[in-house]
C-alpha positions, 0 to 999 in steps of 0.5 A: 466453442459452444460452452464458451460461448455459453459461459460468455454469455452467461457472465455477460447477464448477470453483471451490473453495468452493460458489457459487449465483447469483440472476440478475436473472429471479429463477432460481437458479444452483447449489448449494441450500447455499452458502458465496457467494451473488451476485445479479445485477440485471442480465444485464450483470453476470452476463457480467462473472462469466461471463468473470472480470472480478473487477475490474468485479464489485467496482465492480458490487458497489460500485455496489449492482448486484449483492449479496453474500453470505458470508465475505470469505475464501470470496469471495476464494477464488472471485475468484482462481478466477474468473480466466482469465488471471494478472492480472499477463500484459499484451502486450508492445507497444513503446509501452506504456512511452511512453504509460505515461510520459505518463499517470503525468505528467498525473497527478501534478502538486502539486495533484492528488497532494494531492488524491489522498492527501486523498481516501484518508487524510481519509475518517474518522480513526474509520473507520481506528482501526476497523481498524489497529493503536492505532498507526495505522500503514497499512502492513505488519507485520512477524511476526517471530514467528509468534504475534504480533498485528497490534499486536505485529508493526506495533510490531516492524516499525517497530523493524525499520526503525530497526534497518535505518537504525541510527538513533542519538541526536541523528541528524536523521530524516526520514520522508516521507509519515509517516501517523498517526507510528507510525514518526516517534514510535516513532524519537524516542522509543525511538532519540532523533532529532530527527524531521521528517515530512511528509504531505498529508492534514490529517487525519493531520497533525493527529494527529500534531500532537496527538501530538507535544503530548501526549507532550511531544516539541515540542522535537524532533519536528513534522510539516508539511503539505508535498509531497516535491518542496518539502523544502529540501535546505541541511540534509540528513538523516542518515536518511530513511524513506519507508513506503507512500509511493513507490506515489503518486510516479508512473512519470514521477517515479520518477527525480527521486524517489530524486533528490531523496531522494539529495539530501536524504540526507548523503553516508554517510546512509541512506534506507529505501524500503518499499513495494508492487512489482508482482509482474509485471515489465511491468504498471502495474497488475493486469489483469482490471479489478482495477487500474481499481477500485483507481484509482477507489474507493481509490487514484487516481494509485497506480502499482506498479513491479517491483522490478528497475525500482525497482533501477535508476532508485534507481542511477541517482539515485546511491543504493547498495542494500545490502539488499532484502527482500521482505516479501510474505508479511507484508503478505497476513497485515496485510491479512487483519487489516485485513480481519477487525477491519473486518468485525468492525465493520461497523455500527460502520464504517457509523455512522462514515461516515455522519457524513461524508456520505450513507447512499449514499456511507458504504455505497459507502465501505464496500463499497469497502474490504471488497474492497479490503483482502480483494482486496489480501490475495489479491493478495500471496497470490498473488504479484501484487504484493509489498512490498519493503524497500529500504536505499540509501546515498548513498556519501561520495565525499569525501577524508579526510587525503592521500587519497581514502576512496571510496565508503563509508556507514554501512552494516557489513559483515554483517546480524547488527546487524539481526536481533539480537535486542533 
């Protein structure tokens, strides 16, 4: 008990905000005065503080079995202090790719990808407009100014996105994996495509369906219920987006992934794949038990590749990258966004969830996403993961006249078209 005691205590000294700690005997550890209080109910508990297993504490957290006091922000400071090693560190054993590749294809069968994403994406249309953007858009903003709101940036990042595909009227627009059709609406009604999403959670899907009514745009756009793997290729697009998406497909399926985006892409389209890489080069996911809350609580089945990975298996399905950018900063700032307008409606968020199932499981529900979006933060705070932009081309191979015209796309030669300013 005295090493414990001795860990405890050690911990406590070196962290950057004052910390106390009730321990389940009903002594105090630490300062009279704190800006963080845990309290434990059990000794168990207290190890997995002792030795930085910030992971195991949320589920703890989670589970009712110790209590937390104090700013999200204060916590996450302690959280990142905690640790005793990066979480991004693994051993290189040889066949850990191997039996990553098993994994990820037991785990992403048609059935349970649907599951997965219903199991996140149906929790509560409510709780979610809790927090997000009047938009809806769940994924990361784009500060092009730094004095914008989180409104103002998410509506900036999805005309970045368009100014990326360069997308034009009567161009047929696919947006896979289309959440709430922030990105879908705002692409037909501000460039003129004729615009398909898809999703699998019916709850968005019947968002945008309303949407779609409400604005008047039946004529040329709609949003189906339907898996990537099942999209006929006999019309390909001429643009295709796929934001926060990719993270679900699964290390087994990258590849046929960006396959099957090449061939539902035009020879000379463009396609954009937007989402969150890990920061590490050889993990699948943040150490310290951090990566196994995520799976269980949150998002079960997502997986994070490192961008050069990513690179590589989109070549070799065929696509050209022409531009990449990593937009991590970005998505620490949403995050804390998200994270304050939900602690600003904590009770509110605890009314939301009650009304789909019991007290037990709104509170689980909701001590699970207070860490996850704050926790998320500091993780792209802290370089543990990123978000990447990534614009492929399918290079048109065709002839034109008596000879050959090569590999071309749409895409110029210079990036000014991008950042021109509207």
């Amino acid at each position: 008990m005295h090493s414990l005691y001795d860990k405890v205590e050690s911990q406590l000294a070196g962290l950057p905000v004052p910390v106390s700690l009730r321990l389940p005997g009903g002594q105090s550890v630490g300062p009279g005065q704190s800006l963080v209080t845990l309290a434990f109910d059990r000794w168990s508990t207290v190890a997995t503080f002792a030795t930085g297993k910030i992971g195991t504490l949320a589920e703890a957290y989670v589970e009712n079995r110790v209590q937390i006091e104090g700013s999200m922000r204060d916590l996450m400071a302690v959280a990142a202090r905690l640790l005793q090693r990066s979480p991004v560190e693994h051993d290189n054993r040889w066949p850990r790719d191997l039996i990553h590749r098993l994994r990820s294809r037991r785990a992403h069968s048609r059935e349970r990808d649907a599951r997965q994403i219903q199991y996140h994406y149906d929790v509560s249309d409510d709780f979610y407009a809790l927090w997000l953007d009047p938009l809806r858009v769940y994924s990361c903003a784009y500060f092009r100014d730094a004095d914008m709101t989180l409104a103002e940036a998410q509506e900036a990042k999805l005309d970045h996105i368009c100014r990326k595909l360069m997308l034009k009227p009567g161009d047929r627009f696919l947006d896979i994996g289309a959440g709430w059709g922030g990105l879908l609406l705002w692409a037909a009604e501000h460039y003129g495509v004729d615009a398909t999403g898809i999703t699998l959670s019916k709850n968005q899907r019947a968002h945008v369906q309303r949407l779609i009514e409400q604005k008047g745009l039946q004529g040329r756009v709609r949003i189906e219920l339907r898996d990537y793997r099942d999209l006929d290729e006999s019309r390909p697009f001429d643009r295709i987006a796929s934001v926060g998406m990719f993270e679900h497909v699964g290390y087994a399926n990258l590849p046929s992934y960006f396959e099957k985006v090449r061939r539902l892409l035009k020879p000379g389209g463009l396609a954009m794949n937007h989402g969150i890489t890990a920061g590490g080069v050889d993990y699948d996911q943040l150490g310290a038990g951090m990566g196994d809350f995520i799976g269980k609580y949150i998002f079960p089945g997502g997986e994070l590749f490192h961008i050069s990975h990513v690179l590589r298996v989109a070549a070799l399905a065929g696509l050209e990258m022409v531009d990449t950018e990593n937009l991590r900063p970005h998505y620490a700032r949403t995050l804390w966004a998200w994270s304050d307008g939900l602690e600003r409606h904590l009770d509110e968020a605890h009314k939301v969830l009650l009304r789909g199932g019991s007290a037990e499981q709104a509170e689980r529900v909701l001590r699970a996403y207070r860490l996850y979006l704050a926790g998320c933060a500091m993780g792209f705070e802290q370089g543990w993961v990123a978000l990447h932009q990534i614009l492929v081309a399918h290079p048109d191979a065709g002839y034109v006249g008596a000879g050959p015209k090569g590999a071309q796309s749409d895409f110029p030669f210079n990036r000014a078209y991008i950042y021109r300013q509207p």
